[in-house]
C-alpha positions as CSV (number, residue, x, y, z in Angstrom):
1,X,207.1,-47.1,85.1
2,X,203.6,-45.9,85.9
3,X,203.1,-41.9,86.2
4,X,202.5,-40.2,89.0
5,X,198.8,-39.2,90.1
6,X,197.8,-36.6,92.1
7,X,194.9,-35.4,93.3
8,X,193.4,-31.6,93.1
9,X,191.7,-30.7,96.0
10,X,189.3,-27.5,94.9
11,X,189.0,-24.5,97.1
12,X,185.8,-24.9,98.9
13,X,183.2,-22.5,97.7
14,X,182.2,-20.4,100.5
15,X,178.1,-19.7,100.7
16,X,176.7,-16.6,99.1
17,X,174.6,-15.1,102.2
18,X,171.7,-13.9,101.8
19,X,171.3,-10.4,101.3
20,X,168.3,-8.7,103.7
21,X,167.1,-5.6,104.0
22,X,164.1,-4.1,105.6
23,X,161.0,-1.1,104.9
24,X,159.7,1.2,107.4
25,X,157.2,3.9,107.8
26,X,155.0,6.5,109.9
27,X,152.6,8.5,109.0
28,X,153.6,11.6,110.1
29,X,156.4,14.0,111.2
30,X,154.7,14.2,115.5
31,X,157.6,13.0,117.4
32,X,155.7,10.1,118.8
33,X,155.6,8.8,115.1
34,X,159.5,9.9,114.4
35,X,160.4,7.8,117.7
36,X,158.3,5.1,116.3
37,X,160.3,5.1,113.4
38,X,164.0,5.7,115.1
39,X,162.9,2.3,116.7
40,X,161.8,0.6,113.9
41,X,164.9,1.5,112.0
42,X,166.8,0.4,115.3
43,X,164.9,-3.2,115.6
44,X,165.8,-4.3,112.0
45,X,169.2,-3.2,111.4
46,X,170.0,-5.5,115.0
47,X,167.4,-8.2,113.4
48,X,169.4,-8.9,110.5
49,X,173.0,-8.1,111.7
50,X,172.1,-11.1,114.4
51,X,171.0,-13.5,111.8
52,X,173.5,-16.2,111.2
53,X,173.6,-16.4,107.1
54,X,172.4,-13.2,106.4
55,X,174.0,-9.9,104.9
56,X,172.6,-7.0,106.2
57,X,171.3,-4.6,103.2
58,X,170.1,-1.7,105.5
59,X,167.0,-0.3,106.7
60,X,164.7,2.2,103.9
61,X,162.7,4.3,105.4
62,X,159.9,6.9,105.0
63,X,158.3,9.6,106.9
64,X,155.1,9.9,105.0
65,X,151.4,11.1,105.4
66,X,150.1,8.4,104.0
67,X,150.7,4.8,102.6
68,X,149.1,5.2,99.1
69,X,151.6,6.8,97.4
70,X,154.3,5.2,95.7
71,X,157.2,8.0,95.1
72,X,157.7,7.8,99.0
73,X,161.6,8.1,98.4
74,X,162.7,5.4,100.6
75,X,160.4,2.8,99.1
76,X,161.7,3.8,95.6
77,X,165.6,3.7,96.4
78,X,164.4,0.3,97.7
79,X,162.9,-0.9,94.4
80,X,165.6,0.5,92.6
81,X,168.1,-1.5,94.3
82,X,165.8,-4.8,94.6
83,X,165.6,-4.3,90.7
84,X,169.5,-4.0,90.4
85,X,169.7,-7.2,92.4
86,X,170.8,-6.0,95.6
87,X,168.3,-7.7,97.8
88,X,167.0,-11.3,98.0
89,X,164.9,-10.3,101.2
90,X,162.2,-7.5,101.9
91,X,161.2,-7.5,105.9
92,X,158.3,-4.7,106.8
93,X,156.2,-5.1,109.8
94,X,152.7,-5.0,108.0
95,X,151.2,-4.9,104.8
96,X,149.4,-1.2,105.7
97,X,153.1,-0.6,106.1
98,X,154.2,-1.4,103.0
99,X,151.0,0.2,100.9
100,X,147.3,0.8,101.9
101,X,146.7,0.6,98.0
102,X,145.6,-2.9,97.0
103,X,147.0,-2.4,93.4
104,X,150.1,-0.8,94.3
105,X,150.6,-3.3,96.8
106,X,150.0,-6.7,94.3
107,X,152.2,-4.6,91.5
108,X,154.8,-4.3,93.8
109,X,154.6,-7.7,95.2
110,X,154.4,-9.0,91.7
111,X,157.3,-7.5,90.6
112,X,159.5,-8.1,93.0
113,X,158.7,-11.9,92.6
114,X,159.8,-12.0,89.2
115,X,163.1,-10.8,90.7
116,X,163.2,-13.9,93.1
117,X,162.5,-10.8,95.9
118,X,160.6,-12.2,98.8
119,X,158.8,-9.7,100.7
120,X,158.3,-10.8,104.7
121,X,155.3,-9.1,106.1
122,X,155.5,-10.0,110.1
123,X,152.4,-9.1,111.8
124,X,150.7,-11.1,109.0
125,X,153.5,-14.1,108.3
126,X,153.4,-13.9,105.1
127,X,156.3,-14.6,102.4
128,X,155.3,-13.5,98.9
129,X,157.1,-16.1,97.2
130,X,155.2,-18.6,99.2
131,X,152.3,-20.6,97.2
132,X,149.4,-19.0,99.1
133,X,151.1,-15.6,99.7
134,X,149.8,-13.7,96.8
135,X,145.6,-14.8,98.1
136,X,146.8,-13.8,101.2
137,X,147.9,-10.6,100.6
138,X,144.9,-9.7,98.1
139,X,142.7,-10.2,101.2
140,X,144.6,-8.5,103.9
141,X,145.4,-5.6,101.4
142,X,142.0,-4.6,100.9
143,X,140.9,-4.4,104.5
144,X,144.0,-2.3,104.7
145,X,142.8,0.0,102.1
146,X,138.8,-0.3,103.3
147,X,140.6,1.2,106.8
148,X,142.5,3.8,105.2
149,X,138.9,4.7,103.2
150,X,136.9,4.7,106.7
151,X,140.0,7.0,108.3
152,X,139.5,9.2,105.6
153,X,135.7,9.7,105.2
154,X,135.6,9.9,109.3
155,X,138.3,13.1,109.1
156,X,136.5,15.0,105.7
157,X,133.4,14.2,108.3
158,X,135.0,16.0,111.0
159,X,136.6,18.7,108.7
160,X,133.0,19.5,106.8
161,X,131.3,19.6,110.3
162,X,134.2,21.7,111.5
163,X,133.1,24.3,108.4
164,X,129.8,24.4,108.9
165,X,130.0,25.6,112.4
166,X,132.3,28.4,110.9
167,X,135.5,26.8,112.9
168,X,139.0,27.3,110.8
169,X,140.4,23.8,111.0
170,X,143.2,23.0,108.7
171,X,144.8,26.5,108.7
172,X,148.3,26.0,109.1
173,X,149.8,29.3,108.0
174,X,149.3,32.6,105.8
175,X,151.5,35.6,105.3
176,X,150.7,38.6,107.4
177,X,149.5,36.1,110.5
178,X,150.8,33.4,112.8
179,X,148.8,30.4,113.7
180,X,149.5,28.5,116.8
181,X,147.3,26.3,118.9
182,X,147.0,29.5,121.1
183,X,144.7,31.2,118.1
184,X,145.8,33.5,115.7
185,X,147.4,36.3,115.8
186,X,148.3,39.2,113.4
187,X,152.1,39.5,112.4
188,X,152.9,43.2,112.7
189,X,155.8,43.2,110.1
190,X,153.8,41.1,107.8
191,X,151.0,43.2,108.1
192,X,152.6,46.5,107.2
193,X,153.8,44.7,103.8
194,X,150.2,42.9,103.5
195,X,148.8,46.9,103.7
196,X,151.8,48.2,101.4
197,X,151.0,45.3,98.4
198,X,146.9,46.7,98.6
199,X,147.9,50.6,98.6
200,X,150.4,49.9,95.9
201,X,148.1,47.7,93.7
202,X,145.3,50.4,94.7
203,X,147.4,53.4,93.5
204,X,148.3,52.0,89.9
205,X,151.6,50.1,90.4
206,X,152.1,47.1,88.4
207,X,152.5,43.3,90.3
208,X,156.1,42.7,88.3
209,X,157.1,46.3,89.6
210,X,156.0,45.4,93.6
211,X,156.8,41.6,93.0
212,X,160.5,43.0,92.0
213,X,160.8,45.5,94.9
214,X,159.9,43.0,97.4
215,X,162.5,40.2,96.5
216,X,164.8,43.2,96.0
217,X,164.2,44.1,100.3
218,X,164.4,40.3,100.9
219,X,161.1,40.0,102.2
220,X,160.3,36.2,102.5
221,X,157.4,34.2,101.7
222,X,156.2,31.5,104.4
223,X,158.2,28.6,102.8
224,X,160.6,31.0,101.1
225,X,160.4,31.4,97.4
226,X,160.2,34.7,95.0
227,X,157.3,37.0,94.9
228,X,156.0,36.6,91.6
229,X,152.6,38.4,89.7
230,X,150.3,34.9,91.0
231,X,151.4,35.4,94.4
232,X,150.3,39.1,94.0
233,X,147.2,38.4,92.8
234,X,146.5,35.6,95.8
235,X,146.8,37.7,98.1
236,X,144.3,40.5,96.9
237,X,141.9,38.4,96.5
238,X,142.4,36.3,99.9
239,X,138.9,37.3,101.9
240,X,140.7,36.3,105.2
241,X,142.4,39.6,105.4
242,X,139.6,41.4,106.1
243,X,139.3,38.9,109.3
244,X,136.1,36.8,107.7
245,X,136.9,33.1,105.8
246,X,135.2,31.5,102.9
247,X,135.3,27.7,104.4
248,X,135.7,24.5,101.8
249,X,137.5,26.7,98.9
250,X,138.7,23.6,98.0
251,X,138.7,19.6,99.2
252,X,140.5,15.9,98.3
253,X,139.1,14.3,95.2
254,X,139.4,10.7,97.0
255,X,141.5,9.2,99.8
256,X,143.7,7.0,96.8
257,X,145.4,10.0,94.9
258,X,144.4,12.5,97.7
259,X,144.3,15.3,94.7
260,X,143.7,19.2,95.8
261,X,140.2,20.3,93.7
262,X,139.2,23.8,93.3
263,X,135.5,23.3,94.7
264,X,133.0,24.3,92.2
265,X,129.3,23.6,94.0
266,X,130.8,19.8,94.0
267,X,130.3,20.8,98.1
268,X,128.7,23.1,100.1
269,X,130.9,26.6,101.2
270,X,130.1,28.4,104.3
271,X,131.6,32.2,105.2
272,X,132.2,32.9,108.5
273,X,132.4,36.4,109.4
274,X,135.1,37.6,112.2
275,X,136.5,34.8,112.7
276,X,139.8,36.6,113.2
277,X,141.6,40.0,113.6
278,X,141.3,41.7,110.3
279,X,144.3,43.7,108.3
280,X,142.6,45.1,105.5
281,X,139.1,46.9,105.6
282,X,136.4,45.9,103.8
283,X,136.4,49.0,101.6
284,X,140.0,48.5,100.8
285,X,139.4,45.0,100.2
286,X,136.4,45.6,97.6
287,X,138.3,47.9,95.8
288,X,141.4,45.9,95.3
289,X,138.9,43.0,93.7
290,X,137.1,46.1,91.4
291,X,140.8,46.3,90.1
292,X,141.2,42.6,89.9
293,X,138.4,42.3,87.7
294,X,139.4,45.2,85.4
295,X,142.2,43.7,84.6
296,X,141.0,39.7,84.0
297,X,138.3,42.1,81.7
298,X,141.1,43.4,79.4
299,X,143.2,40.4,79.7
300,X,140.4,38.5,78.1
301,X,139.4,42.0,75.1
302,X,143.2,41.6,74.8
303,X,143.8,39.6,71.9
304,X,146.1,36.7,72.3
305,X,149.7,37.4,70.9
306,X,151.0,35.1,68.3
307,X,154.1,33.1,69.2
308,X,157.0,35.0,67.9
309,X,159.6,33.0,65.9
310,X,161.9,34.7,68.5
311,X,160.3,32.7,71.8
312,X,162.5,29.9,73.2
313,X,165.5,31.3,70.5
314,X,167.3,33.7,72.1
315,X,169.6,33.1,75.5
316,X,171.0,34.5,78.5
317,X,174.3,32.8,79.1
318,X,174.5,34.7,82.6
319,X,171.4,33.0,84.1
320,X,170.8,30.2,81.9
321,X,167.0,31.6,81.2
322,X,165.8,33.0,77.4
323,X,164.8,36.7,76.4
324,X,161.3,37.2,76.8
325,X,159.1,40.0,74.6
326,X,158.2,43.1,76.7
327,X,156.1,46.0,75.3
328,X,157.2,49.8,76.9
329,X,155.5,52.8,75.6
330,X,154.8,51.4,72.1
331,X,158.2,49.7,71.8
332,X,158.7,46.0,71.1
333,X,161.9,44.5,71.8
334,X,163.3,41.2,73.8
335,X,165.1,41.2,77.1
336,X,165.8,38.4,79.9
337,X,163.8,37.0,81.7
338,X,165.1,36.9,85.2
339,X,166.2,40.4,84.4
340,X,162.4,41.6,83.7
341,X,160.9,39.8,86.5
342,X,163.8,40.2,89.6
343,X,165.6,43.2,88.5
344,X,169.3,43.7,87.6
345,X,170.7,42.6,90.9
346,X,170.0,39.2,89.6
347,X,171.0,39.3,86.2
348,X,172.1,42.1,83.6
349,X,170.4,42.7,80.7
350,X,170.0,45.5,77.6
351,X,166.5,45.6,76.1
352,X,166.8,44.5,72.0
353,X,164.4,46.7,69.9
354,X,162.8,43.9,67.8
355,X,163.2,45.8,64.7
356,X,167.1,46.0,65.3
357,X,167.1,42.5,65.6
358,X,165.3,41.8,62.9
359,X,167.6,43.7,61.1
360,X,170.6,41.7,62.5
361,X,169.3,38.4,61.9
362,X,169.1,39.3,57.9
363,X,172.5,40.5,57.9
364,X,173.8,37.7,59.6
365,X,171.6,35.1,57.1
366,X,172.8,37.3,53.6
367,X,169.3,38.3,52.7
368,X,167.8,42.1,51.7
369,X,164.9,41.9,54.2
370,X,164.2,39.6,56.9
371,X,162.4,36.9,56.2
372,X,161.0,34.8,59.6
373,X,160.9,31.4,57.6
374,X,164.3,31.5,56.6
375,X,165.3,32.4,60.6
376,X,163.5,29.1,61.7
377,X,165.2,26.9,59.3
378,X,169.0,28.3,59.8
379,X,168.9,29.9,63.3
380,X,169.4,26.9,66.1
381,X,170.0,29.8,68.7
382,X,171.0,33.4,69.7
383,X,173.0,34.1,72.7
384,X,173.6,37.3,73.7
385,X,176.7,37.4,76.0
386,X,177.6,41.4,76.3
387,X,175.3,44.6,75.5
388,X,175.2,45.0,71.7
389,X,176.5,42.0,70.9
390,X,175.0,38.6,69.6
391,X,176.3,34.9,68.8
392,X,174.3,33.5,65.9
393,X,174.6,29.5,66.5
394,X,173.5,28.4,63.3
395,X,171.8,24.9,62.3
396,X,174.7,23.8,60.2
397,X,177.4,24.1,62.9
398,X,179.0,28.0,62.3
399,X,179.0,30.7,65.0
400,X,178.2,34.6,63.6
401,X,178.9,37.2,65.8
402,X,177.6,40.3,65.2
403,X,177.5,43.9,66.8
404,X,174.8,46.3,66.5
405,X,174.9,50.3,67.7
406,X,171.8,51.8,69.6
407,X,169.6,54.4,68.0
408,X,170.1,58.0,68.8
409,X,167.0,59.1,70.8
410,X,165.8,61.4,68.5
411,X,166.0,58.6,65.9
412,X,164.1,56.3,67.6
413,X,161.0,58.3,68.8
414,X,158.4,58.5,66.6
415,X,155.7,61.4,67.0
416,X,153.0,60.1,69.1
417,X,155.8,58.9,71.1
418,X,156.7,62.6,72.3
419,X,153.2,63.5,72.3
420,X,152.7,60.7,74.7
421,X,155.9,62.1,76.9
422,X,154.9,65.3,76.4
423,X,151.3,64.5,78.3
424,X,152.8,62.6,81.3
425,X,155.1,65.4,81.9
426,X,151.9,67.9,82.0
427,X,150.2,65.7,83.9
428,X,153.3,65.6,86.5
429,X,153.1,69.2,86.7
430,X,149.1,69.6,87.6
431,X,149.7,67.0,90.3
């Protein structure tokens, strides 16, 4: 008796579709440009959710000054997921869209074709993986970048013309003033701090002691951020508080990488007296940048400190940041960092007398004196988690914890110490 056959019938195999996604971008955040780009972003995600056979991917976009660049973020997350495999299809509306560089643009391109990614430029109708897309795009790409080159040489033209008739062009904003299309104006609570920072410099106060004070009254920066000793010094020796402008301080090395240069003769500078309402007089002015260069003068006799075995070693577990060395009235010791430059609001923190911990350290490592070589080769780090107390985290894996008692005053002064305390009190008296 014959057997039975039967036939298997296979589960059809349904398509794969393909996966699209598309790349958008303006040049910058007017809201003309950030409808343009709410429209763009609207256009393509209907384009490809209509397409029969196609999966949409989503729409990456970038609101960007320029097209040269290539950590615009939305054209990285899209190159990140092209290179996972995520995307078969690239759609962008024009090759200045996608890059105004030339070689960024063929790199690019390049790669994404040894993926199997085809890039669809529309206003051109090109598809990289075609057999004459790559000439293509080398041709078109470079009168995109010639165009970004002639946009960029006619605005430094405009800009350096600007300058030499004394015009402020490209001022956006500056602390003690606001700067609207109405002129500029002086900000009366900005000033009186602008006018504190010189009479404080002036009278002998040091940048970390205002820089401290001012975070501590919560005075904000234009773009936020802490006070710190550079900001101090900036604004000393900004010229535009005394209401004149030294124009074309500094300019773009070329209109590729678009770099900020310091301008050292490379162009011509042009001063441009009363320009606006002034906050500090010019005698106040000159005097803060006679201090300014006494101290750059003994910053440069100073000699330079060699880098303590200590730097880097010992930690703050409250804030994450390491002990730095600080010098007070002939006494070296170690203390953190945020605590020395914001104060203890933001962080506690007991000075360490280096000597003390120097004397710690051999303790802890068994020897009679310390010895800095042995510290670097069995020390991995110090964290100091309460007043008087440190954690020894050692290269072979143990923990030491050790305690250490503060000098008595007396103890700890030496004699030109009090003679130096001794002075300072005298001198309080006479004034």
């Amino acid at each position: 008796m014959p057997g039975i056959i039967r036939k298997i019938e296979h589960p059809q195999r349904l398509e794969r579709r393909t996966r699209v996604a598309a790349y958008a971008r303006v040049s910058s955040g007017k809201d003309a440009m950030l409808h343009s780009l709410s429209a763009q972003v609207s256009y393509y995600s209907a384009f490809i959710q209509q397409h029969p056979g196609w999966q949409y991917c989503g729409v990456y976009a970038d609101e960007a000054l320029t097209g040269t660049k290539e950590d615009r973020d939305g054209f990285q997350r899209l190159l990140t997921d092209c290179r996972n495999g995520q995307v078969d299809i690239v759609i962008t509306k024009s090759i200045s869209r996608f890059a105004r560089n030339t070689v960024t643009l063929l790199e690019t391109v390049r790669e994404l074709k040894a993926l199997g990614v085809d890039v669809f430029f529309e206003e051109q109708d090109i598809h990289s993986l075609s057999t004459d897309g790559e000439l293509m795009l080398t041709i078109l790409a470079s009168y995109a970048q010639e165009e970004s080159l002639s946009a960029s040489e006619n605005q430094k033209w405009w800009v350096r013309k600007s300058f030499e008739n004394g015009e402020l062009v490209n001022w956006r904003f500056m602390f003690g003033y606001t700067i609207s299309k109405d002129g500029i104006q002086i900000n009366p609570s900005e000033a009186t701090v602008v006018q504190e920072i010189f009479q404080r410099a002036l009278a002998g106060e040091t940048f970390g002691a205002i820089c401290r004070d001012l975070n501590a009254r919560g005075i904000q920066r234009p773009f936020d951020g802490p006070w710190d000793h550079r900001r101090i010094r900036a604004l000393l020796e900004n010229e535009k508080y005394t209401g004149n402008a030294l124009l074309q301080k500094r300019y773009r090395n070329n209109h590729l990488e678009k770099k900020l240069c310091h301008n050292c003769g490379e162009l011509p500078k042009y001063y441009a007296t009363e320009s606006h309402p002034a906050i500090i007089d010019a005698t106040t002015f000159q005097a803060a940048q006679d201090l300014l260069t006494r101290l750059s003068e003994q910053t440069a006799h100073r000699a330079k400190p060699q880098l303590s075995e200590f730097a880097g070693m010992i930690l703050c577990p409250h804030c994450g940041k390491a002990y730095k060395r600080v010098t007070s009235n002939g006494s070296v010791g170690w203390n953190c960092r945020t605590y020395q430059e914001k104060g203890k609001r933001f962080c506690r923190g007991k000075k360490i007398p280096e000597d003390t911990l120097k004397v710690v350290c051999a303790d802890v490592l068994s020897l009679e004196t310390y010895n800095a070589d042995v510290f670097m080769t069995q020390v991995e780090s110090i964290v100091v988690p309460d007043d008087n107390r440190l954690c020894f985290h050692l290269k072979d894996g143990h923990l030491i914890e050790h305690t250490w008692a503060d000098r008595s005053r007396a103890d700890s002064w030496q004699p030109d110490m009090k003679e130096s305390a001794r002075q300072r009190m005298l001198n309080r008296r006479h004034h």
